[in-house]
N, CA, C and O of each residue as an XYZ file, in Angstrom:
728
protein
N      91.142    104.900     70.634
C      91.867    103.916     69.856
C      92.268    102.776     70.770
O      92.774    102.948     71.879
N      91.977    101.490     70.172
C      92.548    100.476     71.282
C      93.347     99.257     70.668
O      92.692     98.353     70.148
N      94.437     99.200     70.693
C      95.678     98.380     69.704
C      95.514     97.132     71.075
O      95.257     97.310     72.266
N      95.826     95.671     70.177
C      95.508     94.489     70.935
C      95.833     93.834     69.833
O      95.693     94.154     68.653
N      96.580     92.253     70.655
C      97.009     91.641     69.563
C      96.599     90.652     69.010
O      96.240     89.679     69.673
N      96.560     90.662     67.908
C      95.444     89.529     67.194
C      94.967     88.300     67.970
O      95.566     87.946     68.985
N      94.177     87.814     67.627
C      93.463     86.449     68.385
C      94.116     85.884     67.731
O      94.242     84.806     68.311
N      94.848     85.844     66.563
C      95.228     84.062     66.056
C      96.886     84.957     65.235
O      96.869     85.710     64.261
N      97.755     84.652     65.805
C      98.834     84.514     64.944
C      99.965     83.534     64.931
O     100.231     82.859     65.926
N     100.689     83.446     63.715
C     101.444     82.309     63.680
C     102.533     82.852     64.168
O     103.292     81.977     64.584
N     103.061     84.233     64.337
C     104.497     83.848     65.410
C     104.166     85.497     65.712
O     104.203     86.477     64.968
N     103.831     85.341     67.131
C     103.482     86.865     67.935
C     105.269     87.588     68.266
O     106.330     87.143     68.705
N     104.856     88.660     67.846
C     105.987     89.538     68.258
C     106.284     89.748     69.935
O     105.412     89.797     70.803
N     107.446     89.833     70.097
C     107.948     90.117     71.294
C     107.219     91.440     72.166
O     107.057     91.427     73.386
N     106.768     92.728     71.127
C     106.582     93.305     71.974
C     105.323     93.918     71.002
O     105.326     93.755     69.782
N     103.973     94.836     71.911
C     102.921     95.389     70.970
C     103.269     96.196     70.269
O     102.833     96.192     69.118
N     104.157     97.160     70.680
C     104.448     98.393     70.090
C     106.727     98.551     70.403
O     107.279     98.923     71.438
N     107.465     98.071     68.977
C     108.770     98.550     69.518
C     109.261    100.151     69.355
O     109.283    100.514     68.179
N     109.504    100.776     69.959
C     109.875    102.187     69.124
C     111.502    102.637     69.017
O     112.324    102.119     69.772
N     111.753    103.289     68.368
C     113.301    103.843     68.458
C     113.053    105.256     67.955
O     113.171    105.683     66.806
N     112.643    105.958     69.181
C     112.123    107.322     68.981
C     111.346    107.952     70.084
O     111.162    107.507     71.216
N     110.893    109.142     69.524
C     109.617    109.503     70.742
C     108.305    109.147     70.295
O     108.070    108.999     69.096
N     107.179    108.958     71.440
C     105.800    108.304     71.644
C     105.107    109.216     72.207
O     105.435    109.961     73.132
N     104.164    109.155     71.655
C     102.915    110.386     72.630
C     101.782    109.505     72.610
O     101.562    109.039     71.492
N     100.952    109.120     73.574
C      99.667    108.224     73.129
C      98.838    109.093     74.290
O      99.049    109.460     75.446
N      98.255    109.154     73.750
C      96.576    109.926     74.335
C      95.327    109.394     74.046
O      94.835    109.194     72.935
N      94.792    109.153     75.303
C      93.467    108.142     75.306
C      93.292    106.867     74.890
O      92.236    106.342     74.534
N      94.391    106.383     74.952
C      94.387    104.892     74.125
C      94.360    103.969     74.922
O      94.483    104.085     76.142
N      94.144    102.644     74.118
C      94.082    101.329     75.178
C      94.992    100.405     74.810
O      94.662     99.816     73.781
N      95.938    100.092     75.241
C      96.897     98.619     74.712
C      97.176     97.658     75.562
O      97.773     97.589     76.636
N      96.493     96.756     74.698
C      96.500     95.373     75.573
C      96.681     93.827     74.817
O      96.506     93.749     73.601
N      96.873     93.179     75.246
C      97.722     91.961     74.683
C      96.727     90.794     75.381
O      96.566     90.618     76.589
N      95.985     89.900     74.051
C      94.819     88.876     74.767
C      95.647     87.179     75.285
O      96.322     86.294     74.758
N      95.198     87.424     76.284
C      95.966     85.832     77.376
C      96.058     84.271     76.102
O      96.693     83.226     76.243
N      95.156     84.712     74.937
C      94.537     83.103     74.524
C      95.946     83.238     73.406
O      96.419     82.115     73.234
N      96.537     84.081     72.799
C      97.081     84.122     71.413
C      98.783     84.146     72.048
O      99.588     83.728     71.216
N      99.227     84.458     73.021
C     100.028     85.249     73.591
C     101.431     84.198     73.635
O     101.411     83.610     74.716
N     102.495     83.829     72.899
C     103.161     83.355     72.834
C     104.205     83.491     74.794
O     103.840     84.196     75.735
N     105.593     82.449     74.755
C     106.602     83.019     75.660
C     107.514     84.068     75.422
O     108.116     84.835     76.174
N     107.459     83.875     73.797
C     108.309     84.647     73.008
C     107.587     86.617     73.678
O     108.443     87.436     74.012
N     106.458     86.912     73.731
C     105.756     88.189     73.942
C     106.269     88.928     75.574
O     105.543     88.791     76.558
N     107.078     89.395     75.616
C     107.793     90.163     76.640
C     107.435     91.967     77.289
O     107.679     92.436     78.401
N     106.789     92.619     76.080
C     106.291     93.608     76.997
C     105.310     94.014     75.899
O     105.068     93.267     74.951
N     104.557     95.634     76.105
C     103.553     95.962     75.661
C     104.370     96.680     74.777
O     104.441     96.476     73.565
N     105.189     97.805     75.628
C     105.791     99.110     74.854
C     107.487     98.613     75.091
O     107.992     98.601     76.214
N     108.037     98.323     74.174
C     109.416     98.236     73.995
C     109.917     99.384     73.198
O     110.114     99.602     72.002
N     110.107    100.323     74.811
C     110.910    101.935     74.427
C     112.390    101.759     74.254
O     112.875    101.130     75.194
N     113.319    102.153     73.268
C     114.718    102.232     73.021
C     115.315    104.245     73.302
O     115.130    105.153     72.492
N     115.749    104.315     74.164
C     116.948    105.290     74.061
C     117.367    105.820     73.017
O     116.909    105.602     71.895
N     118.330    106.608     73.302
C     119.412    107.270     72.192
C     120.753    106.643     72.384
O     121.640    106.701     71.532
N     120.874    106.004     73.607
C     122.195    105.851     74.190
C     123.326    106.536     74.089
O     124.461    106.135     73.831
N     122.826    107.880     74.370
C     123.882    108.925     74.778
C     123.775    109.371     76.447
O     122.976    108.869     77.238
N     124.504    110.144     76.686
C     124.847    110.411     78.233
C     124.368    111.715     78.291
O     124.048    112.213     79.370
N     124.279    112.383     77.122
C     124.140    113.785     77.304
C     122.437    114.101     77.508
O     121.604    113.363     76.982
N     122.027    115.363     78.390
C     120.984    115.249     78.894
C     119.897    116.096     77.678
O     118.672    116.217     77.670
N     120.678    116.455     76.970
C     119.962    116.926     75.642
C     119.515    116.087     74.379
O     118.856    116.356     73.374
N     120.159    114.945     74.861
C     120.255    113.850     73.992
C     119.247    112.907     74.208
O     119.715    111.874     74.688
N     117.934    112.870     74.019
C     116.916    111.767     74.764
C     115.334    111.366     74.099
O     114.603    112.026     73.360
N     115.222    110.476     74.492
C     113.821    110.058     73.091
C     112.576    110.248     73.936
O     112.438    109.033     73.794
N     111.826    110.504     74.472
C     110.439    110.891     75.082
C     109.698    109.944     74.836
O     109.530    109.658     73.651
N     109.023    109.161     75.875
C     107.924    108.731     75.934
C     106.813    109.353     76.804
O     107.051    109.495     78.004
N     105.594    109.746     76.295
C     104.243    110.233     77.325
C     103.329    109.083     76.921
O     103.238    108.569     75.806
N     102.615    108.750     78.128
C     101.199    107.956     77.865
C     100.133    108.669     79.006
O     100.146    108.591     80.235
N      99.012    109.547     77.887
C      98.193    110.205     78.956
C      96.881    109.772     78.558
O      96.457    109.796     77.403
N      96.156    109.306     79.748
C      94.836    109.167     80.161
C      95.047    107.915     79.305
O      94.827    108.357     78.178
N      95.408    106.319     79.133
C      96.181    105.769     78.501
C      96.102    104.409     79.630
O      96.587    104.546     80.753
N      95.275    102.763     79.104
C      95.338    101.920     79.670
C      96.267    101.310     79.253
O      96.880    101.610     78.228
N      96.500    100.399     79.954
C      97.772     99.205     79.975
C      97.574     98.066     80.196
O      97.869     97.700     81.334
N      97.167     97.323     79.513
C      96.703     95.590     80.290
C      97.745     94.806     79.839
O      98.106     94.865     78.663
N      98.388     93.908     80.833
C      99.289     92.649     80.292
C      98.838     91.713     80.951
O      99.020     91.588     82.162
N      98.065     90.782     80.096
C      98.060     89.344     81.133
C      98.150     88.443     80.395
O      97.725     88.335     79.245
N      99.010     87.368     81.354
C      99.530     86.349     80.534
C     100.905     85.506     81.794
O     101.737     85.780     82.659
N     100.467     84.708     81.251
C     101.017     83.728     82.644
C     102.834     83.179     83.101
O     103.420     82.531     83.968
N     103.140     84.021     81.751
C     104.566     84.537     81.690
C     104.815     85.867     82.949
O     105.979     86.199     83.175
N     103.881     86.436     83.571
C     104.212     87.962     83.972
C     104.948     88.783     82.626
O     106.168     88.911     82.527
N     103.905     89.333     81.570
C     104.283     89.932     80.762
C     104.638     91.158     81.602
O     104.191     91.186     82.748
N     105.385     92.173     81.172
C     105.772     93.592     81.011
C     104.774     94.655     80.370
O     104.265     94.427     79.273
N     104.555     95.612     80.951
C     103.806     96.418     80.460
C     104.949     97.391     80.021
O     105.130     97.120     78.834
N     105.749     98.319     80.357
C     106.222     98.838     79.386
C     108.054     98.378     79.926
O     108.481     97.839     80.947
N     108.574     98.776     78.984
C     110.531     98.340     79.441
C     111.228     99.367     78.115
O     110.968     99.524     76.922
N     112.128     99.867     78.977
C     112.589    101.442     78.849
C     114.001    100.880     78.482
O     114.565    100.360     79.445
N     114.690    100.867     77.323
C     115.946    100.164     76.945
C     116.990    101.154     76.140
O     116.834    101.621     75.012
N     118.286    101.373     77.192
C     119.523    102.178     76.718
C     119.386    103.362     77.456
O     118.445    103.584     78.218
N     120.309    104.112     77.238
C     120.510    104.923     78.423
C     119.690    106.743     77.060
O     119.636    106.730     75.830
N     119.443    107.405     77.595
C     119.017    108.903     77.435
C     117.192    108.770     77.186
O     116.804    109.179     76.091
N     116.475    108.406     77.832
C     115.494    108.421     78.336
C     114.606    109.586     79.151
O     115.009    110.168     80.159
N     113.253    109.812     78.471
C     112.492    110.457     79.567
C     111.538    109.838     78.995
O     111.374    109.434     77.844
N     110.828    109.801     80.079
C     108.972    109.096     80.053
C     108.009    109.688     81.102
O     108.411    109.797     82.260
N     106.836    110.052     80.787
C     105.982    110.799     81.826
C     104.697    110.497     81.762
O     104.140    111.211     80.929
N     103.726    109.479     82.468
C     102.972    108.688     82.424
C     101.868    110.206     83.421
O     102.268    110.746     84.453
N     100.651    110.513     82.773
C      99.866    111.177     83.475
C      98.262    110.778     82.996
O      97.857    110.817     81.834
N      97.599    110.453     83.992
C      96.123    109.569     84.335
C      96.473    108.468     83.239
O      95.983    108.421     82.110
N      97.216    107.773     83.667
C      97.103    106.147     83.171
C      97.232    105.101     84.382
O      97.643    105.146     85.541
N      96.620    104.042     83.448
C      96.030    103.196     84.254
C      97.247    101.334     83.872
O      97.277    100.508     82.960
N      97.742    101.459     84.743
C      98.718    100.017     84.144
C      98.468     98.477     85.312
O      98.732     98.206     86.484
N      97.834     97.808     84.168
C      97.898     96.348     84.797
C      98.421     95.007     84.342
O      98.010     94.537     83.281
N      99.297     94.370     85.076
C     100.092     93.631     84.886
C     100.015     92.747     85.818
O      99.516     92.967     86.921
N     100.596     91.466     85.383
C     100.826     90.485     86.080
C     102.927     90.429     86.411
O     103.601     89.796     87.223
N     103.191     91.140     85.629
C     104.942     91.738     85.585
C     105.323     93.045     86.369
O     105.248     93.581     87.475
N     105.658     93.168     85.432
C     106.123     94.949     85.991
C     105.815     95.524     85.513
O     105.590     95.181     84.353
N     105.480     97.031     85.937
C     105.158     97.919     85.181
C     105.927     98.794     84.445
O     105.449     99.184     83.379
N     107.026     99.191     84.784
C     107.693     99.880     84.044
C     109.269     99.095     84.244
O     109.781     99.308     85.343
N     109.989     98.303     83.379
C     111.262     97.874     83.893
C     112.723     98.683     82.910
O     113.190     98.396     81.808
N     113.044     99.614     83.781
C     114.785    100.043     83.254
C     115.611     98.860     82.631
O     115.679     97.759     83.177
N     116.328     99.219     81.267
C     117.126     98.380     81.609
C     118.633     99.645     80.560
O     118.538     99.889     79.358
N     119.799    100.184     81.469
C     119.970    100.891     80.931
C     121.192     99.872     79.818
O     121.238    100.313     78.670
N     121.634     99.272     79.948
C     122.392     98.333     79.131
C     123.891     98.328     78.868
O     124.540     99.070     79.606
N     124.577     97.615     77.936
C     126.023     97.688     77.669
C     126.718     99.147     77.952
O     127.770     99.273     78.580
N     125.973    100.218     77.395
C     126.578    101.362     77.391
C     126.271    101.948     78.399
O     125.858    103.034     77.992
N     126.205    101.934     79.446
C     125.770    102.583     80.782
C     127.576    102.630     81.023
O     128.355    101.802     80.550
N     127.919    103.717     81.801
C     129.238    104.018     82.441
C     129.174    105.056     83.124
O     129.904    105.990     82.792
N     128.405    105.182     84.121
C     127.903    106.034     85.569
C     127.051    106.847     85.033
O     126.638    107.617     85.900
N     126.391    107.130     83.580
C     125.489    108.020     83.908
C     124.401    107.711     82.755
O     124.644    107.653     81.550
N     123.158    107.528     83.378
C     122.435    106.441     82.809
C     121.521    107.359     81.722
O     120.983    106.851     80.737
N     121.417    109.098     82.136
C     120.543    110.034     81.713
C     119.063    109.393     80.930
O     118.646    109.303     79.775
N     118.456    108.932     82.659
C     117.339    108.453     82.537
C     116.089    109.048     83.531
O     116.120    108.330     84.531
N     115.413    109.673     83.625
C     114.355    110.127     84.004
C     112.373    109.863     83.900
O     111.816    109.541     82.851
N     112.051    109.965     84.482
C     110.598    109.534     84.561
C     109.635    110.184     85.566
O     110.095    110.480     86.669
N     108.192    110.465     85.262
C     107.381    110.631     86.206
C     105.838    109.635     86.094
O     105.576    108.962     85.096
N     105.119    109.702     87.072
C     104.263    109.309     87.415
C     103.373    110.478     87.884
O     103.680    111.168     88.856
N     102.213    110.679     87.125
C     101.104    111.793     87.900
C      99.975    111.313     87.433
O      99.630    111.142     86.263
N      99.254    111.042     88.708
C      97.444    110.628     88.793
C      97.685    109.242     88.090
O      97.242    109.246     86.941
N      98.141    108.316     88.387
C      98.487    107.478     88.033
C      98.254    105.889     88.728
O      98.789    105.651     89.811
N      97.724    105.213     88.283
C      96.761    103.800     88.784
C      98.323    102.883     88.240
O      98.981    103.050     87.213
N      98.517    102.013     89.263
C      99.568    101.080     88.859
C      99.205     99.966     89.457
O      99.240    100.087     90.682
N      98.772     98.620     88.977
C      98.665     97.252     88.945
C      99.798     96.617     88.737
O     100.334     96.863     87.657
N     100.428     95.732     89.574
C     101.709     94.922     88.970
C     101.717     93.818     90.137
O     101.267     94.023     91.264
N     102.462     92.277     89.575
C     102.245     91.604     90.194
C     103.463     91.461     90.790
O     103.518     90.962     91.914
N     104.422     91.808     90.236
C     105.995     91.646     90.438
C     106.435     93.130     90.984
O     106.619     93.299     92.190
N     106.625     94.396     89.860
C     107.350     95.550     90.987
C     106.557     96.770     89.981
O     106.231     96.590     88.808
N     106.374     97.892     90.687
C     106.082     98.968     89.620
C     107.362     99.518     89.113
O     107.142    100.249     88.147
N     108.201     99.461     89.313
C     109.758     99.654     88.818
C     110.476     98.761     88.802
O     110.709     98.247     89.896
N     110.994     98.311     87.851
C     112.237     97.277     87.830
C     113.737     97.982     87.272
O     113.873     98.548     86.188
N     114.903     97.768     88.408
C     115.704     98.670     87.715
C     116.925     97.369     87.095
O     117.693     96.919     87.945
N     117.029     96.885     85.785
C     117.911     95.528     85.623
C     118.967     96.327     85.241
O     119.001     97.296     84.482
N     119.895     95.730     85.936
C     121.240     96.661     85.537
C     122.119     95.609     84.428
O     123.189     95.793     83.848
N     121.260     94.561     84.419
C     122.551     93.720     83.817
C     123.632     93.256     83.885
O     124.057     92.649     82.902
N     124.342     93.366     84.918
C     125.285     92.696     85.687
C     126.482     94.136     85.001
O     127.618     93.772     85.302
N     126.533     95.111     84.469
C     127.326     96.336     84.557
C     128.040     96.470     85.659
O     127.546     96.092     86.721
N     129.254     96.995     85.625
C     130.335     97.450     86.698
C     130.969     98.770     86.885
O     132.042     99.116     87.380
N     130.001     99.391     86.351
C     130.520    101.036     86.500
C     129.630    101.287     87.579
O     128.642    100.639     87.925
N     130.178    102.442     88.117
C     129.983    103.077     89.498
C     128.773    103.920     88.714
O     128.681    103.993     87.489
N     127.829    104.565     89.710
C     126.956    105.680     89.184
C     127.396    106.752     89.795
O     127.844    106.847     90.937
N     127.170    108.012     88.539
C     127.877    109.304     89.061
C     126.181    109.658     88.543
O     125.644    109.970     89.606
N     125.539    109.716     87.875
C     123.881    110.154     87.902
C     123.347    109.575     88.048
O     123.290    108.508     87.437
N     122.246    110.109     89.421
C     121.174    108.734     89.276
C     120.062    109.170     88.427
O     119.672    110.258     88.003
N     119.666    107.889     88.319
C     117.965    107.448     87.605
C     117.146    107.891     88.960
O     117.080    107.444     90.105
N     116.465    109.163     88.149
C     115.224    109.575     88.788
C     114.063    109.143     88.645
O     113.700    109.169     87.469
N     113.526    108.860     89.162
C     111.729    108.401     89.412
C     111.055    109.168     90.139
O     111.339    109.257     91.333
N     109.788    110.050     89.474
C     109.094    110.734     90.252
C     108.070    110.166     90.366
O     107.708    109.445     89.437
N     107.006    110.339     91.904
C     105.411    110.209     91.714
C     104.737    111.384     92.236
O     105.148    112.339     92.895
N     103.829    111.134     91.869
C     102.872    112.469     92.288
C     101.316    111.890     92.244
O     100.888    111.542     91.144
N     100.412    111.770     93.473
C      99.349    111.312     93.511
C      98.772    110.191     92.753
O      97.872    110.271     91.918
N      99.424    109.090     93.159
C      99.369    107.853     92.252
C      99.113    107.056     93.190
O      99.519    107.358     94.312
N      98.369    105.818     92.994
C      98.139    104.644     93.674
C      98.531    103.325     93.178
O      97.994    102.740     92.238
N      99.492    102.910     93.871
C     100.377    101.437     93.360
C      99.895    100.228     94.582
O     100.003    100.222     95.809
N      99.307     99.218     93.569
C      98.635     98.060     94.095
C      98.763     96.859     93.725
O      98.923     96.644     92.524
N      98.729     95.833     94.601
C      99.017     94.569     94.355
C      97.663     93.654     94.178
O      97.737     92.949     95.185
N      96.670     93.319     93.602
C      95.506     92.839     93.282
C      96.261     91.042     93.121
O      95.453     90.319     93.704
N      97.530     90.092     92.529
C      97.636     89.685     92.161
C      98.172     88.283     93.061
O      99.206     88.511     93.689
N      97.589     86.789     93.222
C      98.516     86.388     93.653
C     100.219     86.263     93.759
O     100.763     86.961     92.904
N     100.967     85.672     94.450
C     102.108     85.748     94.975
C     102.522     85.142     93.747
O     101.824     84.256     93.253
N     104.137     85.721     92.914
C     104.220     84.802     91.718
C     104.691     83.760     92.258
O     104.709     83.720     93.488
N     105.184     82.669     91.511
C     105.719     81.226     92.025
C     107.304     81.639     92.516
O     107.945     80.609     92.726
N     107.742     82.321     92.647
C     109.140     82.684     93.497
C     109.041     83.048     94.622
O     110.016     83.404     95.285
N     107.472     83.022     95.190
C     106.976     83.318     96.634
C     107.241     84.655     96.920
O     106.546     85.248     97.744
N     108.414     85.351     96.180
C     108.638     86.987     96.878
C     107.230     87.843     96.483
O     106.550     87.771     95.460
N     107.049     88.721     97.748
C     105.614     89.154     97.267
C     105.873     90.642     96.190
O     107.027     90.968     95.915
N     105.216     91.084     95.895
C     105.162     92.358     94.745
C     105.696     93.292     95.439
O     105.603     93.241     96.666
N     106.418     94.421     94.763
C     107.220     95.493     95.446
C     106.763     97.013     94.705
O     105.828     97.139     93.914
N     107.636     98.065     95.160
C     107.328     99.324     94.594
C     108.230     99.968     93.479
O     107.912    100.672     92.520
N     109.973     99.314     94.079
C     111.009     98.821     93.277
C     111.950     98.053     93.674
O     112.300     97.775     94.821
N     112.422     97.656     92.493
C     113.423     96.237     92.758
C     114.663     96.696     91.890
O     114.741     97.491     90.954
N     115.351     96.126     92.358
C     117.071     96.647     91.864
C     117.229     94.750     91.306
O     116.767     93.802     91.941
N     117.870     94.678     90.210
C     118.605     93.404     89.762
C     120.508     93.653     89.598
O     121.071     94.743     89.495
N     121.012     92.601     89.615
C     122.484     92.846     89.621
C     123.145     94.013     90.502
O     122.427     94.495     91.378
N     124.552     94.552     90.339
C     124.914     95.122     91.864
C     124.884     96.723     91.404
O     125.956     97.326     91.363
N     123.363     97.561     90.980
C     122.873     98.511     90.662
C     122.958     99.593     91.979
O     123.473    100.707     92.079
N     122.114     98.628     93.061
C     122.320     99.082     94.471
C     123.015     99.274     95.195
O     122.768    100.098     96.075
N     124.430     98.465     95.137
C     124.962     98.045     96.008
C     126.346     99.190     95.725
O     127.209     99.454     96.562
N     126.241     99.855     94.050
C     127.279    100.985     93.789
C     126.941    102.440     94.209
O     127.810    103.308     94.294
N     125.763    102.633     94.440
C     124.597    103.369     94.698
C     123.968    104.272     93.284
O     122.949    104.954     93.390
């Protein structure tokens, strides 16, 4: 199956696929064409949370054996993981971007514990900007759980010129003072 977004529309959605739930995609291809592609178009997979804290409480995303193309001169997003009770587990997929590949963003309701989790296995990552983006949003709570990120036999690569902010591509990037609370 290969979802792609129309060649001609009069007002392209923000994202290919939004969900507020769990996702399973197997063998699929999603990709977004450079010619149709509005500023308004921000990621591929716009995943939403439960926004609960509790670790029983959480919406699943898997993408296995599962391409990813974003190009587009915005640095689209290939996928962005939004609200806190999250798991996602990416195994033989293939993600290319001129953005990021996967960007956190746990949001308003974050208050030290983000109950967010993820893995990476056999896993091809293209990005021009970071394979993780963690945006905290300028939040001021301390973290008492961290956001886990696993990999496991994956190869993360930079194919892409330097974006126009000159910083070169990373593995992860922290926004607002995410880091700095630990």
């Amino acid at each position: 199956l290969e979802m792609a977004m129309p060649d001609r529309s009069t007002r392209p959605p923000a994202a290919l696929l939004k969900v507020r739930g769990d996702l399973r995609v197997h063998n699929c291809i999603l990709r977004n064409t450079f010619i149709n592609t509005s500023e308004n178009f921000k990621t591929l997979i716009d995943f939403h949370g439960t926004d609960e804290e509790s670790p029983d409480k959480v919406h699943t995303l898997i993408l296995s054996q599962t391409v990813l193309v974003a190009s587009h001169p915005h640095q689209v997003d290939a996928i962005r993981l939004a609200g806190l009770g999250v798991r996602f587990l990416l195994v033989q997929t293939m993600i290319a971007t001129a953005g990021d590949a996967v960007e956190i963003q746990p949001g308003d309701k974050f208050k030290g514990i983000a109950n967010i989790q993820g893995e990476f296995k056999n896993c091809t990552v293209a990005g021009g900007k970071t394979a993780v983006l963690l945006d905290n949003g300028g939040g001021t709570a301390m973290t008492i759980d961290p956001i886990l990120i696993q990999t496991r036999d994956c190869a993360f690569l930079n194919p892409f010129p330097a974006p126009s902010s000159g910083l070169p591509a990373g593995l992860f990037c922290v926004q607002g003072p995410a880091l700095g609370r630990g």
